[in-house]
N, CA, C and O atoms as a Tinker XYZ file with bonds, in Angstrom:
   292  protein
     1  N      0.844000   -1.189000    0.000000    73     2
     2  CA     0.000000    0.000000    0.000000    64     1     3
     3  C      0.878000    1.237000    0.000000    63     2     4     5
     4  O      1.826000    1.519000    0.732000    81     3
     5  N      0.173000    2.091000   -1.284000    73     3     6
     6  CA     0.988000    3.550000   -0.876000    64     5     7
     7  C      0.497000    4.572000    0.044000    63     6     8     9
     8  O     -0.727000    4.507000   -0.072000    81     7
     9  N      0.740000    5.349000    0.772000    73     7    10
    10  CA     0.946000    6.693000    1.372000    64     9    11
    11  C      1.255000    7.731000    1.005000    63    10    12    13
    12  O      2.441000    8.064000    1.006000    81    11
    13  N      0.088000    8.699000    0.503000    73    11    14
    14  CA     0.389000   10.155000   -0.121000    64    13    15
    15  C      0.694000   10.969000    0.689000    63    14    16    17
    16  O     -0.054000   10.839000    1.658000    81    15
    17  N      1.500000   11.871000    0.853000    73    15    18
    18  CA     1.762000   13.079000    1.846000    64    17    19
    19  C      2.045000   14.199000    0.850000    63    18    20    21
    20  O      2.870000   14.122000   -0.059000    81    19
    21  N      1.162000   15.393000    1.159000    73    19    22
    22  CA     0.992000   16.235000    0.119000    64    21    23
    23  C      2.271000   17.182000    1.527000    63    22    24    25
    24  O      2.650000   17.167000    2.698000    81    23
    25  N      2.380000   17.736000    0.445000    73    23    26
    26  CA     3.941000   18.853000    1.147000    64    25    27
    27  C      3.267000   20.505000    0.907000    63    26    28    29
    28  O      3.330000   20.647000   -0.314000    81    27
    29  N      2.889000   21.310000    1.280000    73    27    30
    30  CA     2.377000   22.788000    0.853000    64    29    31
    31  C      3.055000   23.608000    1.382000    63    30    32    33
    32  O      3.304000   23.270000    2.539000    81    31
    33  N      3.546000   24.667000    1.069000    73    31    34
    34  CA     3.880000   26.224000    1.599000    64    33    35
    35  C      2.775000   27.135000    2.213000    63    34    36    37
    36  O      1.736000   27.544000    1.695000    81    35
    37  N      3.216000   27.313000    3.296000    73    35    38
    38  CA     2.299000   27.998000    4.065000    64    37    39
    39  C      2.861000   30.163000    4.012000    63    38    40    41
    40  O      3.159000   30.723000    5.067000    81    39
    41  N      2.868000   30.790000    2.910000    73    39    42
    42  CA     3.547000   32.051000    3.062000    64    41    43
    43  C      3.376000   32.860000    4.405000    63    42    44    45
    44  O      4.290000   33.557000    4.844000    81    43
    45  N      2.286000   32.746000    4.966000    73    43    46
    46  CA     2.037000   33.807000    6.407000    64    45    47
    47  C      3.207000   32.942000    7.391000    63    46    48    49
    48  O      3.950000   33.576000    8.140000    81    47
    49  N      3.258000   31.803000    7.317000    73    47    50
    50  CA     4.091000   31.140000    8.860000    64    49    51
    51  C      5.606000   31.172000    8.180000    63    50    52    53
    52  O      6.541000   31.450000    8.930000    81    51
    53  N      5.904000   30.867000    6.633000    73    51    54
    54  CA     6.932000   30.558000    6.255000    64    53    55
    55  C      7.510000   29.593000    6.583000    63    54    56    57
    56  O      8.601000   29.560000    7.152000    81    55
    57  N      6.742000   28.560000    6.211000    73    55    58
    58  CA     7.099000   26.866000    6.663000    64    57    59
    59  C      6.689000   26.085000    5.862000    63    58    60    61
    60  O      5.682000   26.565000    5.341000    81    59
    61  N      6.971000   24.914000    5.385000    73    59    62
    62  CA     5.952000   24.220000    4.323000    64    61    63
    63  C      5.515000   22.910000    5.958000    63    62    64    65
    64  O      5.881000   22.623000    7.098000    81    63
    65  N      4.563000   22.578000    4.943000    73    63    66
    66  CA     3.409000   21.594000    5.949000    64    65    67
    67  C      2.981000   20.378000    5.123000    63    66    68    69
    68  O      2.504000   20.397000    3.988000    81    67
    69  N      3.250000   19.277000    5.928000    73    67    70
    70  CA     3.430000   18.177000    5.106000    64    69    71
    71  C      1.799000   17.268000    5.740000    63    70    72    73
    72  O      1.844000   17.050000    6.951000    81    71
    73  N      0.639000   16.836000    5.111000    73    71    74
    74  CA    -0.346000   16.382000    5.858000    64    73    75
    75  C     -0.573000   15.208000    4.757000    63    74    76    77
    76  O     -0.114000   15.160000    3.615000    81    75
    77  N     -1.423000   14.258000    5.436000    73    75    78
    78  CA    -1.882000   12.857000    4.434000    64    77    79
    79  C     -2.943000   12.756000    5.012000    63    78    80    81
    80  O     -3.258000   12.852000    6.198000    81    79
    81  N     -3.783000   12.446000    3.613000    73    79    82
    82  CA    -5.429000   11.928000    4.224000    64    81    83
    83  C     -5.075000   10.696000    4.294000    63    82    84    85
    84  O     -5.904000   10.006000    4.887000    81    83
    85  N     -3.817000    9.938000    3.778000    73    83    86
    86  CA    -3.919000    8.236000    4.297000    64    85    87
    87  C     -3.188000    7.637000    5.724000    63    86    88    89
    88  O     -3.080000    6.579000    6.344000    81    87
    89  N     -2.788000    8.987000    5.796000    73    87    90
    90  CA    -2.306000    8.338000    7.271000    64    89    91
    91  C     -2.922000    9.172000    8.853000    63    90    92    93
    92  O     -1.974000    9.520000    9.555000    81    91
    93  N     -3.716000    9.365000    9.196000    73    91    94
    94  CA    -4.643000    9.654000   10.348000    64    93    95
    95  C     -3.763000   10.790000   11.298000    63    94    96    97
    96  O     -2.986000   10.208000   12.054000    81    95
    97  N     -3.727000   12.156000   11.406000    73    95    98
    98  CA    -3.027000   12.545000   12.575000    64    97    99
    99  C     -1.936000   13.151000   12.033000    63    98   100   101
   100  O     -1.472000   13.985000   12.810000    81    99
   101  N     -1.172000   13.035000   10.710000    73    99   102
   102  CA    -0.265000   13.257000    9.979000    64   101   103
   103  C     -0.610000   15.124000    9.683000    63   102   104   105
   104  O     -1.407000   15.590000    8.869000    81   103
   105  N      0.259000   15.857000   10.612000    73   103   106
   106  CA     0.511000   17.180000   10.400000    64   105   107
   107  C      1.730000   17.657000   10.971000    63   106   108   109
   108  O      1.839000   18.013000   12.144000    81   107
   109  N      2.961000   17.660000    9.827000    73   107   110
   110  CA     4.119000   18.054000   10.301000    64   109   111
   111  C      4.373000   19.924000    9.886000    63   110   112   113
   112  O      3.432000   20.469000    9.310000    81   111
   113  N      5.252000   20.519000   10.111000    73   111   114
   114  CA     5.712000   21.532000    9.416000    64   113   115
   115  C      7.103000   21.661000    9.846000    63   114   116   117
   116  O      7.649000   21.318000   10.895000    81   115
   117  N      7.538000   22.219000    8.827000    73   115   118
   118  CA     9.443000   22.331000    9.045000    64   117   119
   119  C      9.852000   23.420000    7.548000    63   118   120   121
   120  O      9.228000   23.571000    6.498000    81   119
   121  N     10.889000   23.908000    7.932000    73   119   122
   122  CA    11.803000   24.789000    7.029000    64   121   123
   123  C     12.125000   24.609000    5.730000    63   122   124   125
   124  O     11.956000   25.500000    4.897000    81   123
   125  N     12.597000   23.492000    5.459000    73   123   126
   126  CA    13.237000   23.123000    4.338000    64   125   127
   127  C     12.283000   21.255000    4.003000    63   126   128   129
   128  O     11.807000   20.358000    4.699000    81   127
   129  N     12.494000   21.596000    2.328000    73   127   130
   130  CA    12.159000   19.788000    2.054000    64   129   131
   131  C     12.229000   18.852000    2.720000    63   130   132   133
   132  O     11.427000   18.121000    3.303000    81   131
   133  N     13.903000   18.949000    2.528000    73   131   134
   134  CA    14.269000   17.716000    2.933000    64   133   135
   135  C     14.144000   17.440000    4.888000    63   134   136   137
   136  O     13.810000   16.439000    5.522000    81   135
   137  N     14.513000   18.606000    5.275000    73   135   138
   138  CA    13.736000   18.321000    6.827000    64   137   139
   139  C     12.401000   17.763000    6.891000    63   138   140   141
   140  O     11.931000   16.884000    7.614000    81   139
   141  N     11.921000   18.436000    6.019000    73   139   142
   142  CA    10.532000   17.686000    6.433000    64   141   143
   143  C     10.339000   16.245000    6.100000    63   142   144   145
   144  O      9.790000   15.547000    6.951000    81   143
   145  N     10.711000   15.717000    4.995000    73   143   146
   146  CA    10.725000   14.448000    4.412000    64   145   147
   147  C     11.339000   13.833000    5.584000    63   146   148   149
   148  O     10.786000   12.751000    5.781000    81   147
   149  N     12.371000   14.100000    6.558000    73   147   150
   150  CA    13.037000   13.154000    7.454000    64   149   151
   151  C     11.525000   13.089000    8.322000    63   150   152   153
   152  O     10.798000   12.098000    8.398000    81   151
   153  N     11.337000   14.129000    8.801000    73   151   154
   154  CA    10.546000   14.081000    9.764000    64   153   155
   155  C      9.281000   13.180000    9.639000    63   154   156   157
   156  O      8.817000   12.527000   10.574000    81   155
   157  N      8.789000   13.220000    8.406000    73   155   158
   158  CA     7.980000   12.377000    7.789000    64   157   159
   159  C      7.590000   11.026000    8.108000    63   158   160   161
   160  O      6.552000   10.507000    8.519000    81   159
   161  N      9.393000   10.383000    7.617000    73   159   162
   162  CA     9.620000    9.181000    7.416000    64   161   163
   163  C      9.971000    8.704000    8.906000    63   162   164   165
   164  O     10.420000    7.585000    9.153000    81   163
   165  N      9.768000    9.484000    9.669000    73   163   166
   166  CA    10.323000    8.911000   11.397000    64   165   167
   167  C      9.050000    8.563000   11.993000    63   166   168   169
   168  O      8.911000    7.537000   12.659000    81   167
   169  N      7.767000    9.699000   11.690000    73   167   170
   170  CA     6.499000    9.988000   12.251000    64   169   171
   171  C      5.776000    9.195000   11.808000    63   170   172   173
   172  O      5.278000    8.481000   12.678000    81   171
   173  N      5.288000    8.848000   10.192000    73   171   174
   174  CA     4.325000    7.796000    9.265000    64   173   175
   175  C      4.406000    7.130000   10.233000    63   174   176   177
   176  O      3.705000    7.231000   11.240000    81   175
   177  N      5.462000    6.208000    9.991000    73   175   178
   178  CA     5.202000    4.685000   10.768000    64   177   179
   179  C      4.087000    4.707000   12.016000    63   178   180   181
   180  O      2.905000    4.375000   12.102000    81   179
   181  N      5.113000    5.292000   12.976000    73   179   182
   182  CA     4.383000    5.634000   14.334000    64   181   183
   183  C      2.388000    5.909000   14.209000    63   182   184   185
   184  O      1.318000    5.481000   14.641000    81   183
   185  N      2.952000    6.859000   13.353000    73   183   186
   186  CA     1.119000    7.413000   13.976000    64   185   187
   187  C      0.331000    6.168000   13.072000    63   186   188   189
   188  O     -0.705000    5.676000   13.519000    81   187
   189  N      0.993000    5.641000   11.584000    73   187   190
   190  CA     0.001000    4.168000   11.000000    64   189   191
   191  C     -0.221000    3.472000   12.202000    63   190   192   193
   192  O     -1.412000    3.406000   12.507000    81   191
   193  N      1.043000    2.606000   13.443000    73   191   194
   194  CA     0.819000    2.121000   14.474000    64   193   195
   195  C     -0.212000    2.555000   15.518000    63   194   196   197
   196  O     -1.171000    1.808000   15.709000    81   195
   197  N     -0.124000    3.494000   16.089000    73   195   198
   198  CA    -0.764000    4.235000   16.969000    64   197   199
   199  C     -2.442000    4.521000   16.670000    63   198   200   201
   200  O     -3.277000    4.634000   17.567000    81   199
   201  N     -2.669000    4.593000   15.506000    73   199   202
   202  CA    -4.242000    4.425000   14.510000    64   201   203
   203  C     -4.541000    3.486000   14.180000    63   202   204   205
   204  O     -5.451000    3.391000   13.358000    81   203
   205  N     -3.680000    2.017000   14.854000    73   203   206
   206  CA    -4.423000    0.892000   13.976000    64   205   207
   207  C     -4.609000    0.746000   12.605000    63   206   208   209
   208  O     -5.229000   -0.242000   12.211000    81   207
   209  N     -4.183000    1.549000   11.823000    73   207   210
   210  CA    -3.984000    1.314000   10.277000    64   209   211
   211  C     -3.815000   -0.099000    9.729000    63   210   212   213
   212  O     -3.392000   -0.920000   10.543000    81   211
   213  N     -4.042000   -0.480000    8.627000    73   211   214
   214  CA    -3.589000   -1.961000    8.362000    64   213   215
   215  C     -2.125000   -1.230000    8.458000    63   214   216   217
   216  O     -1.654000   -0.115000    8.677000    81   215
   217  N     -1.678000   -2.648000    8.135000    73   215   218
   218  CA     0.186000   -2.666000    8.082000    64   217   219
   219  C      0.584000   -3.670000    7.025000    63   218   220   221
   220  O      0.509000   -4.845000    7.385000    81   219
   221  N      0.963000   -3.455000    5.883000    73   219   222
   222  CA     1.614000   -4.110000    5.290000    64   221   223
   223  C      3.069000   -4.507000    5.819000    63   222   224   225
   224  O      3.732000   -3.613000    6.344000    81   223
   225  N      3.711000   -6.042000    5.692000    73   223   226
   226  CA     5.730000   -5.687000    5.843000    64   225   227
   227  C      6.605000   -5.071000    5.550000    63   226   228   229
   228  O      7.636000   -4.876000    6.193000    81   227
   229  N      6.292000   -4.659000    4.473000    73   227   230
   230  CA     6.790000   -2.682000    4.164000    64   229   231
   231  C      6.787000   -1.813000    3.652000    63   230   232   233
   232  O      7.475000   -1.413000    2.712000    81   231
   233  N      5.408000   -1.063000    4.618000    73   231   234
   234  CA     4.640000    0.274000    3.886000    64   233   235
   235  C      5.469000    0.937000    3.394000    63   234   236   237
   236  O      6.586000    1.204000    3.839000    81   235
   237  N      4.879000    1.328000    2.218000    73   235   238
   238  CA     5.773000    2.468000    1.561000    64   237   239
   239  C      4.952000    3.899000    1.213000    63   238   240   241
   240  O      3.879000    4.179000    0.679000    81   239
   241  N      6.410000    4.873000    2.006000    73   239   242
   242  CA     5.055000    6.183000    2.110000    64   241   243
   243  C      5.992000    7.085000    0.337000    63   242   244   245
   244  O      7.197000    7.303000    0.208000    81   243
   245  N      4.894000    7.379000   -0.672000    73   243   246
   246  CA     4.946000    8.156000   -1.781000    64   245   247
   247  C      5.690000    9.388000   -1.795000    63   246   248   249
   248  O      5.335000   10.097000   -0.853000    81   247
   249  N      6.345000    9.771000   -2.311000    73   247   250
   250  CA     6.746000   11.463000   -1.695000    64   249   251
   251  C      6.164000   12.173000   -3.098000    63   250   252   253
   252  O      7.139000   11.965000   -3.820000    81   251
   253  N      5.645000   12.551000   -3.554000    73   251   254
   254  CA     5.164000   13.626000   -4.745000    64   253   255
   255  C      5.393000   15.250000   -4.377000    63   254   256   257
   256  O      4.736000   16.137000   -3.833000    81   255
   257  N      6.588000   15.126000   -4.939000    73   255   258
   258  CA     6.210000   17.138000   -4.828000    64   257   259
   259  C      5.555000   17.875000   -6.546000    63   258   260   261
   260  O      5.802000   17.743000   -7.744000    81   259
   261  N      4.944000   18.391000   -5.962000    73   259   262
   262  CA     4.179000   19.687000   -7.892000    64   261   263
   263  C      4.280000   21.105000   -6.312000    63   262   264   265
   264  O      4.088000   21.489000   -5.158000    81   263
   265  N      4.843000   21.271000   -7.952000    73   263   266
   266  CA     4.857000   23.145000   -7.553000    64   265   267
   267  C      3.457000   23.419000   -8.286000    63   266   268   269
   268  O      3.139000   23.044000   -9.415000    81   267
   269  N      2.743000   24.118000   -7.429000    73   267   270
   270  CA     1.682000   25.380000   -8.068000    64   269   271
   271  C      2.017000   26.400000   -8.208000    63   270   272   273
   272  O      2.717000   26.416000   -7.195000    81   271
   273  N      2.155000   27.445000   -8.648000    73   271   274
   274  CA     2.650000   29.019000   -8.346000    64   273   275
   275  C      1.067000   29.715000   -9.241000    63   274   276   277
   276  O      0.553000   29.260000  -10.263000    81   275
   277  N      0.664000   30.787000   -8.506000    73   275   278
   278  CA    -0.233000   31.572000   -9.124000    64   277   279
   279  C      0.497000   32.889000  -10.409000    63   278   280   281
   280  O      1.541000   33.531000  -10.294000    81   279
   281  N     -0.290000   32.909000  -11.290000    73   279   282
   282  CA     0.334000   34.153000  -12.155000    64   281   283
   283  C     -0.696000   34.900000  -11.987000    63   282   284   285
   284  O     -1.790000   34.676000  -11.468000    81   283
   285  N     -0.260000   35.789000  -12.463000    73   283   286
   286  CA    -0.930000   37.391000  -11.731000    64   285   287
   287  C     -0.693000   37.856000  -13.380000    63   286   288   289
   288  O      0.365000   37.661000  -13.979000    81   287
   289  N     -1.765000   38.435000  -13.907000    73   287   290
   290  CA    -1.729000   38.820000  -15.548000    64   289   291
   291  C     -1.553000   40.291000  -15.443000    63   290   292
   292  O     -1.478000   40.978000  -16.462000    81   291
């Protein structure tokens, strides 16, 4: 089973925020990408455990980043 974790920029806090509707409880925020991706990959597990989630022998969580940017005409 995969695990989506959408990654967003938050401009008012200046943090990006990493949340998943497949994993229950999943709301990180941190500075940079790749911080957050660690933080991610430490936390998933835990909170799948902690929610009773099924468990496959080894979930694998997706990383997808897309940039949006708005244009202004």
């Amino acid at each position: 089973m995969e695990y989506v974790v959408q990654f967003t920029w938050d401009d008012e806090a200046d943090v990006l925020i990493a949340q998943s509707d497949d994993i229950p409880g999943l709301v990180l925020e941190g500075g940079s990408l790749d911080t957050l991706v660690e933080r991610v990959r430490f936390v998933a597990p835990e909170s799948l455990e902690l929610n009773k989630t099924k468990k496959t022998p080894s979930p694998s969580i997706c990383f997808r980043v897309e940039r949006h940017e708005k244009v202004f005409a």
